[in-house]
Backbone as a ProteinNet text record, in pm:
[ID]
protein_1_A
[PRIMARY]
XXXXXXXXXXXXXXXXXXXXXXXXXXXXXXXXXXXXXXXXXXXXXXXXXXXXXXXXXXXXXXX
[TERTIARY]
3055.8	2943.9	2921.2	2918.7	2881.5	2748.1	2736.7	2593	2477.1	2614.6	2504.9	2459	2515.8	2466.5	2344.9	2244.2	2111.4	2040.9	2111.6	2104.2	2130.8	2229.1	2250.6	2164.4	2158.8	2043.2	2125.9	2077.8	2105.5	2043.5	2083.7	1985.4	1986.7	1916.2	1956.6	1868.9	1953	1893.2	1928.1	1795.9	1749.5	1841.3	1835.4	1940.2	1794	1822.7	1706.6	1770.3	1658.2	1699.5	1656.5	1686.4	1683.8	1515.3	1407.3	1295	1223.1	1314.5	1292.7	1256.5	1290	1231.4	1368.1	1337.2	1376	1450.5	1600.6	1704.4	1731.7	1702.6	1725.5	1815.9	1901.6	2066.5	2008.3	2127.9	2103.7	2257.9	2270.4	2360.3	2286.4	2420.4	2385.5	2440.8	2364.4	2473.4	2445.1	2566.5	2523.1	2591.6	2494.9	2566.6	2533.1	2667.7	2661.6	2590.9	2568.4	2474.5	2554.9	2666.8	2777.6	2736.7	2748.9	2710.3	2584.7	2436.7	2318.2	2294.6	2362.1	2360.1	2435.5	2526.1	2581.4	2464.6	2430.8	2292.4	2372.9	2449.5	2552.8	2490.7	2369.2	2347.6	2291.9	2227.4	2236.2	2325.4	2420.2	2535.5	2610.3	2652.4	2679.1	2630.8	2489.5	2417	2441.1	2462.4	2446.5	2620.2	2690.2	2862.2	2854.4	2802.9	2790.7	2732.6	2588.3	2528.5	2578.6	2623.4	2687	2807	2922.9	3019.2	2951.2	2886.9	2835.4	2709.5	2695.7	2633.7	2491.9	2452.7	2317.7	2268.3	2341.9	2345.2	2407.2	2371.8	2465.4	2503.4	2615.9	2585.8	2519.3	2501.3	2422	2556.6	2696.6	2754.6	2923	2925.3	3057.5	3174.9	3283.8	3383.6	3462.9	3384.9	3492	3363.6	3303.4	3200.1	3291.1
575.5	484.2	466.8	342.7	342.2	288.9	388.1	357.5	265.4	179.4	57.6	-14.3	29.9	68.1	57.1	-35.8	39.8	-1.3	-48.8	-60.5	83.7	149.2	288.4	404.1	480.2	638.7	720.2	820.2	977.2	1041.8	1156.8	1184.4	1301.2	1443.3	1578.5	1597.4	1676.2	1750.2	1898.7	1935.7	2068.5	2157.2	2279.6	2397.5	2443.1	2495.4	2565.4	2654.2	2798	2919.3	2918.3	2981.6	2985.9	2967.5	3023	2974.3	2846.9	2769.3	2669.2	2653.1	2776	2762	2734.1	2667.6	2581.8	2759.3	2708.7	2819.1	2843.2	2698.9	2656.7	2605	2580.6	2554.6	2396.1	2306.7	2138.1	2121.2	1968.6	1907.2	1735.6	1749.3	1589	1493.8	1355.8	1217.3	1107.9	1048.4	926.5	792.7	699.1	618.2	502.2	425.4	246.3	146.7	87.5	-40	-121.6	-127.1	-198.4	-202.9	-63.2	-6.7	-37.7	13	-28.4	-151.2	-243.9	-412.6	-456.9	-405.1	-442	-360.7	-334.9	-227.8	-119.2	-32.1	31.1	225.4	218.4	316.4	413.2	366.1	452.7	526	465.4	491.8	581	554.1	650.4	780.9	787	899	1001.3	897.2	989.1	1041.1	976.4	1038.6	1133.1	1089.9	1244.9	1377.3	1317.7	1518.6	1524.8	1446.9	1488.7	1595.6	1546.2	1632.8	1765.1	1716.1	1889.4	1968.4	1986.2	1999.5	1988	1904.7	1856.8	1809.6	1743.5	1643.7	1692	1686.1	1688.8	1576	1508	1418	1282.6	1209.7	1119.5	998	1062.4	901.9	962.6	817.1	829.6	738.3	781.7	662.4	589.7	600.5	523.9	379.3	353.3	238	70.3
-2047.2	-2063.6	-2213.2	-2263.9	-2365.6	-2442.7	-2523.2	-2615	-2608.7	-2588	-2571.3	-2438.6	-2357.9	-2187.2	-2169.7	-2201.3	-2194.2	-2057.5	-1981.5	-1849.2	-1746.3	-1813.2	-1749	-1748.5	-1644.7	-1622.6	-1611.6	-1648.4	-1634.9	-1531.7	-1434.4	-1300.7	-1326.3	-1384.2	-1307.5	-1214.8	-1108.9	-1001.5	-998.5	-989.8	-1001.6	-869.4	-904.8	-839.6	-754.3	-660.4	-599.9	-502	-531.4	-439.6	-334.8	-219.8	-79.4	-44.6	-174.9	-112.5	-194.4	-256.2	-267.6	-439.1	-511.3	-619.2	-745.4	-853.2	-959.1	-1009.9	-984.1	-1090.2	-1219.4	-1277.5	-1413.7	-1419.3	-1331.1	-1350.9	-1288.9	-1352.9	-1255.2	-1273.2	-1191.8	-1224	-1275.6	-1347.6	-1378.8	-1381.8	-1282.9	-1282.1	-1372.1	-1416.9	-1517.6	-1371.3	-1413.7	-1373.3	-1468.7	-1481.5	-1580.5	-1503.3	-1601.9	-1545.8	-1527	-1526.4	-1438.7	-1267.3	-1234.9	-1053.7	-1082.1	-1147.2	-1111.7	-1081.9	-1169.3	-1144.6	-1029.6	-970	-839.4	-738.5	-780.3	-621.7	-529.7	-624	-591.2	-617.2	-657.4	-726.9	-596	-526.1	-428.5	-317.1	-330.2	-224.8	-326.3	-478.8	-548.1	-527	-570.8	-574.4	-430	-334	-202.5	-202.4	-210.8	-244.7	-329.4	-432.2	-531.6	-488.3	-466.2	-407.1	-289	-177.5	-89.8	-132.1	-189.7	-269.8	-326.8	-383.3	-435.8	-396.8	-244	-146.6	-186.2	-201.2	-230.4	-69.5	-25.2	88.2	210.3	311.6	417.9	513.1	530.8	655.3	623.6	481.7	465.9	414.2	363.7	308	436.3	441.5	522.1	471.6	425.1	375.2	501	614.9	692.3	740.5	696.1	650.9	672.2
[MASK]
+++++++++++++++++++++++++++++++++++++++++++++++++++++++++++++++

């Protein structure tokens, strides 16, 4: 993404322990305002934490 992207966001999402509390640890997604401007950013987001078990069961590639 570049600099001048200023259409693009940054997302972290917070790590959380079994009773629900903030680890300190996140991950973090960028996405370009290329995908935000197509209305693509949510289906991203859900492929992503799906992959890194954020998600269960919410994106399917056979669509």
């Amino acid at each position: 993404i570049k600099a001048t992207d200023h259409a693009s966001a940054q997302i972290s999402v917070g790590n959380v322990d079994e009773n629900g509390r903030y680890t300190g640890e996140n991950k973090t997604y960028a996405l370009c305002g290329f995908v935000r401007a197509m209305g693509e950013s949510d289906d991203c987001m859900n492929r992503l934490t799906q992959r890194d078990g954020y998600l269960k069961g919410v994106w399917s590639g056979s669509r």
